[in-house]
N, C-alpha and C positions, 0 to 999 in steps of 0.2 A: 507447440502444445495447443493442445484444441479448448476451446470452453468462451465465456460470457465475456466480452470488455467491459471493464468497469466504468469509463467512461460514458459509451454510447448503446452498450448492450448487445452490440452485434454478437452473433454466434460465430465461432471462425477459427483457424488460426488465430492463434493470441503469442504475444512476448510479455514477459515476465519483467515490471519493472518496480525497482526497489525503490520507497515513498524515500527516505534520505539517501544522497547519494556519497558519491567519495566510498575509498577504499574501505576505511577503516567502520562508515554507517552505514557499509552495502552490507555488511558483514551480522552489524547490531541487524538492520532490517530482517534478515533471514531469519537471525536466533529470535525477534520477537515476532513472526510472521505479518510483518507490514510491506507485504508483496504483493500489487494486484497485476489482474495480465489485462493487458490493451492489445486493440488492434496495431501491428504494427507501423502501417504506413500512416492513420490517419491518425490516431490516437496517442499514439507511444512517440513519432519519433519527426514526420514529416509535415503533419496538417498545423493549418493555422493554429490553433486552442491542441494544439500534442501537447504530450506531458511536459517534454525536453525545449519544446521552443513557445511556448507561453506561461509567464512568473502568474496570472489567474488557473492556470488549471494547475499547476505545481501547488499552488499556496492550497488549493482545497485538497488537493493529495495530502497534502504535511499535516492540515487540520482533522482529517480524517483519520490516518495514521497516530497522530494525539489521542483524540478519543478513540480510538480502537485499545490503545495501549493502557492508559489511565483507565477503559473499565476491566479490562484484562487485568491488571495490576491489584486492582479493587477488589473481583474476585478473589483472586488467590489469596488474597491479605485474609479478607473475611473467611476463607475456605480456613486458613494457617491457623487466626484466631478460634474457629469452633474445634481445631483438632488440639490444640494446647491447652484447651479450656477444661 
């Protein structure tokens, strides 16, 4: 898939990687789109600070993932209450 790494910006080739992982929160990931795409080799899977082999670049994926979802969530509440209202 072509487009922007989230981590480093490069334009490229990217892989698709879900902020929670395990079967069952690869799954939630997708249904709340908390899916950014990295570079594969250096970003995502291989380099020092990748998403899979550094607990510092994982942990800002998961906080990010948090607040992406928590204002997403907040929206729709606020959207839910003006349409019931």
């Amino acid at each position: 898939m072509y487009g922007q790494c989230w981590k480093c910006g490069k334009w490229g080739q990217m892989e698709r990687h879900h902020i929670f992982e395990g079967v069952a929160n690869r799954k939630k990931s997708e249904e709340f789109g908390l899916v950014v795409l990295l570079c594969g080799e250096e970003c995502h899977r291989n380099g020092r600070e990748a998403a899979h082999r550094c607990g510092e670049t994982a942990l800002r994926l998961h906080r990010w993932g948090q607040r992406k979802f928590m204002e997403e969530q907040k929206d729709k509440a606020r959207k839910a209450r003006k349409e019931t209202n």
